[in-house]
C-alpha positions in Angstrom: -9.7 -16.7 -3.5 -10.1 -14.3 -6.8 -12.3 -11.6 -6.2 -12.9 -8.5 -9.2 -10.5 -8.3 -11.8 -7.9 -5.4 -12.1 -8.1 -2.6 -13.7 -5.8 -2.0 -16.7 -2.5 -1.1 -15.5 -1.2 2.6 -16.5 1.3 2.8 -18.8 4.9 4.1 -18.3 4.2 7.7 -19.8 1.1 8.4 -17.2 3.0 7.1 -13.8 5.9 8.6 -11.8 6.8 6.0 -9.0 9.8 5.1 -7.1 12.6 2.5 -9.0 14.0 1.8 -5.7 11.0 -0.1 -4.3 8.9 -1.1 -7.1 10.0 -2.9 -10.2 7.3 -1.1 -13.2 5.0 0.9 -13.1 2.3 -1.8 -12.8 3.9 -2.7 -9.3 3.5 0.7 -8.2 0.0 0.7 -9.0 -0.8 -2.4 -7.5 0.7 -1.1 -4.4 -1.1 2.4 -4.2 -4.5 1.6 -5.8 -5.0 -2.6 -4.3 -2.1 -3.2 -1.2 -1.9 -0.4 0.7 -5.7 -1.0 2.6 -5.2 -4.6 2.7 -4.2 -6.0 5.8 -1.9 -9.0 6.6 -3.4 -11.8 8.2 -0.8 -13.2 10.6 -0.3 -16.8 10.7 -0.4 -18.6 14.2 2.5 -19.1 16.5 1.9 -22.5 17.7 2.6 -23.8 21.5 1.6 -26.9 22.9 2.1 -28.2 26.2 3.0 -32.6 26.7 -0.7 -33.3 28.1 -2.4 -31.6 24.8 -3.7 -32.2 22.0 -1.3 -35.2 21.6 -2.2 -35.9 18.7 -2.2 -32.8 16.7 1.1 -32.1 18.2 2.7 -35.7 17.3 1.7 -35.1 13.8 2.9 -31.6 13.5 6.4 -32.3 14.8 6.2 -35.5 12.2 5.7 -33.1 9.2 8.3 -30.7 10.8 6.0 -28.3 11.0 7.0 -27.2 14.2 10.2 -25.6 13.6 9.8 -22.6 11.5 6.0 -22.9 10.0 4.2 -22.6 13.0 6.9 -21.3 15.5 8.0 -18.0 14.9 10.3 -15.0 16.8 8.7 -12.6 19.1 11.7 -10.8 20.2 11.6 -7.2 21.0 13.5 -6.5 17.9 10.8 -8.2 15.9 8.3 -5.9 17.1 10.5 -2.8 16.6 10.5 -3.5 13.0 6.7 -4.8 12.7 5.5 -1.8 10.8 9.0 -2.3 8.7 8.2 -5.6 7.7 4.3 -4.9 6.9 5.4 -2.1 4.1 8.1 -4.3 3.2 5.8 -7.6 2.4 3.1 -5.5 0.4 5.9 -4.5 -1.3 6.9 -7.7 -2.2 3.4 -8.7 -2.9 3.2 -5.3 -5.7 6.4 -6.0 -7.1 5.6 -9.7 -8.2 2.2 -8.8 -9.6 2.3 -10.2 -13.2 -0.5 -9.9 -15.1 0.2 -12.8 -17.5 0.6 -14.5 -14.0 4.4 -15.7 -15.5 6.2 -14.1 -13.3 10.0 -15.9 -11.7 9.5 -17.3 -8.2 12.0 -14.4 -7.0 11.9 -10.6 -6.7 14.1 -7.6 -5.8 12.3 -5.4 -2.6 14.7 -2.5 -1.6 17.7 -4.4 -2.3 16.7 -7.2 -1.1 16.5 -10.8 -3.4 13.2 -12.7 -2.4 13.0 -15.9 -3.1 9.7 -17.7 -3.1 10.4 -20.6 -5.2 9.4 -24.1 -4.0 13.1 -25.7 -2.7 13.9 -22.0 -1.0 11.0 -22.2 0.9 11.0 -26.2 1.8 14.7 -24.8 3.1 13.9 -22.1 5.2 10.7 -23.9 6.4 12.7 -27.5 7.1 10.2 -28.9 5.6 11.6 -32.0 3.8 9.5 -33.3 0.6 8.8 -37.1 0.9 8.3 -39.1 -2.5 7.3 -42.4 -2.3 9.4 -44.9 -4.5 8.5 -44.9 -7.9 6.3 -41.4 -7.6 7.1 -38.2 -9.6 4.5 -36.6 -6.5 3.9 -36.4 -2.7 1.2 -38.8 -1.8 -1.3 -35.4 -0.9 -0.6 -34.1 -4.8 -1.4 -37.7 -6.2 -4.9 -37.4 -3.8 -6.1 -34.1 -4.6 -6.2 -35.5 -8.4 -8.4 -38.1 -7.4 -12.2 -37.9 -8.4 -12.5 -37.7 -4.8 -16.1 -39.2 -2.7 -17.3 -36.2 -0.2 -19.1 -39.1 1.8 -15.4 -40.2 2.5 -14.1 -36.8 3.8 -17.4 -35.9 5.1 -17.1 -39.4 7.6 -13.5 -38.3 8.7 -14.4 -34.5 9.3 -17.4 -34.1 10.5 -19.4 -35.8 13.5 -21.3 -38.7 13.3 -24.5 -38.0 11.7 -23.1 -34.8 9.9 -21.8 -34.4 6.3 -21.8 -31.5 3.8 -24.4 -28.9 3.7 -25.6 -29.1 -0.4 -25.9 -26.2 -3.2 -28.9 -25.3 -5.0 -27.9 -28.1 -7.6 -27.4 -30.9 -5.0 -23.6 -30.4 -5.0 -21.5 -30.9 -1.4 -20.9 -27.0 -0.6 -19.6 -27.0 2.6 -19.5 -28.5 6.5 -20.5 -26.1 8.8 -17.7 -25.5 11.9 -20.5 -27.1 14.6 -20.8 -30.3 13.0 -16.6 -30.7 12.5 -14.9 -32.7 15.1 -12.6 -31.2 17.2 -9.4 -32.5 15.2 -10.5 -31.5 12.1 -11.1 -28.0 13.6 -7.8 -27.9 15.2 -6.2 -28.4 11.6 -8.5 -26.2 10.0 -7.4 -23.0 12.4 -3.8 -23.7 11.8 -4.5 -24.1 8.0 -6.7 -20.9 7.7 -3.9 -19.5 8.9 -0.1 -20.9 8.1 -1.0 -23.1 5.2 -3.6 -21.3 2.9 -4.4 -18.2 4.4 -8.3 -16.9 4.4 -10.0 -14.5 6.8 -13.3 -17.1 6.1 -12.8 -19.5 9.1 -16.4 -20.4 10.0 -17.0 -23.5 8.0 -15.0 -26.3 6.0 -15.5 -26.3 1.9 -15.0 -29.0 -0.4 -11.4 -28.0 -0.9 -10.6 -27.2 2.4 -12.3 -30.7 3.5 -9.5 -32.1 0.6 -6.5 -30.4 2.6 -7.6 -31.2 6.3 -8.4 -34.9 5.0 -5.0 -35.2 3.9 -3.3 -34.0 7.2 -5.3 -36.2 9.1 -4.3 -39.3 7.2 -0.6 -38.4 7.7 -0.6 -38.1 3.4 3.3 -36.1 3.1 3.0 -32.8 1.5 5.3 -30.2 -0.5 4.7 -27.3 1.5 7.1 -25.4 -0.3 5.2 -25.8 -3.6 2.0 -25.4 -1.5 3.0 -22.0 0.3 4.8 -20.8 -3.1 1.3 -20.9 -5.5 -0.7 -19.1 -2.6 1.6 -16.6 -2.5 1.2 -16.0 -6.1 -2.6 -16.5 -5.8 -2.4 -13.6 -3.4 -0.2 -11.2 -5.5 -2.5 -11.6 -9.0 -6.1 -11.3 -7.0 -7.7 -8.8 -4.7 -8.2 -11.5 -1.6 -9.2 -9.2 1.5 -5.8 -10.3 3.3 -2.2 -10.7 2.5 -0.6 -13.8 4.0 2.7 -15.7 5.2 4.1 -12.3 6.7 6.2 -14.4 9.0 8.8 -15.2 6.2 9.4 -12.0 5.6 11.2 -11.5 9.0 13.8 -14.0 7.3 15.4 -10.6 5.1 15.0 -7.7 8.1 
């Protein structure tokens, strides 16, 4: 998701910028010079009727999933505020730019304390974190250490016949969206969206093929931690959108 690297960050003496929404000077640049043309990309409020997609819908209600991540508040009010909340989460993004990437999991924006960290989101999320007995991880964390066989995801994600399309060097680069089945596309949207956030939604790399494997097999995941390192992938790279700008609605 990195894109260029930033340009040195001015220093104190060559900056004037507001104390009451942005936390140094580096913030304030981040915000004026990177944020401010970036758009959010909304994540996807998810409804599903009895007779579809039973599946899919079984296995989001499972993970809880369907409370808070995907399901989210379209009240009049919400809309009101909508151009509120977008200044308001690029300020958040600006303010916990770091660039020694050490920043606390938690930031001031207008008076408000955000807290990003991985048990406040699991909490606001419901998201509960299942650890097997006698594991220090979730069983998706334990997988995506794995040396892991692309002929394995490739026969769960893509139709028969299909597999990953190869690099220059031989490597699995990627399954192209026409040859994924129509569960793993089904994940893939929701994922693009609510779970690691990307405006690229036309095919499936290797590391997206890793995620949507996982879902299918039902492997329990930490979506707090998950949600919690993209947010500060987001704030310490250029990527062309800014994500999760449901959870901000949590401090209007």
């Amino acid at each position: 998701m990195a894109s260029k690297k930033r340009k040195a960050p001015a220093t104190p003496s060559q900056v004037r910028y507001e104390q009451s929404r942005f936390t140094s000077p580096e913030a304030w640049e981040s915000y004026t010079d990177i944020l401010v043309p970036r758009k959010l990309l909304p994540e996807r409020n998810v409804v599903i009727y009895h007779t579809e997609f039973d599946e899919f819908k079984e296995e989001l209600e499972r993970r809880k999933w369907d409370e808070e991540l995907t399901s989210f508040d379209e009240s009049p009010k919400q809309v009101m505020v909508r151009g509120h909340l977008v200044i308001f989460w690029k300020e958040f993004y600006a303010n916990i730019y770091d660039p020694e990437d050490k920043s606390p999991k938690q930031v001031m924006v207008r008076g408000h304390l955000v807290k990003f960290d991985v048990d406040t989101l699991n909490t606001f999320l419901k998201t509960p974190v299942i650890i097997e007995e006698g594991e220090e991880l979730t069983a998706y964390s334990r997988f995506a250490l794995l040396r892991l066989d692309p002929q394995e995801l490739a026969a769960k994600l893509s139709i028969p016949g299909r597999g990953f399309e190869l690099n220059v060097d031989g490597l699995p680069l990627k399954i192209l969206r026409k040859n994924i089945t129509i569960h793993a596309q089904t994940w893939s949207v929701l994922s693009y969206s609510n779970l690691v956030p990307t405006y690229h939604t036309f095919d499936i790399t290797l590391d997206w093929a890793k995620l949507i494997y996982g879902i299918i097999m039902k492997m329990d995941m930490n979506m707090g931690y998950l949600i919690s390192h993209q947010i500060s992938i987001i704030a310490q790279h250029d990527s062309s959108r800014l994500g999760f700008p449901s959870l901000n609605h949590n401090f209007v």
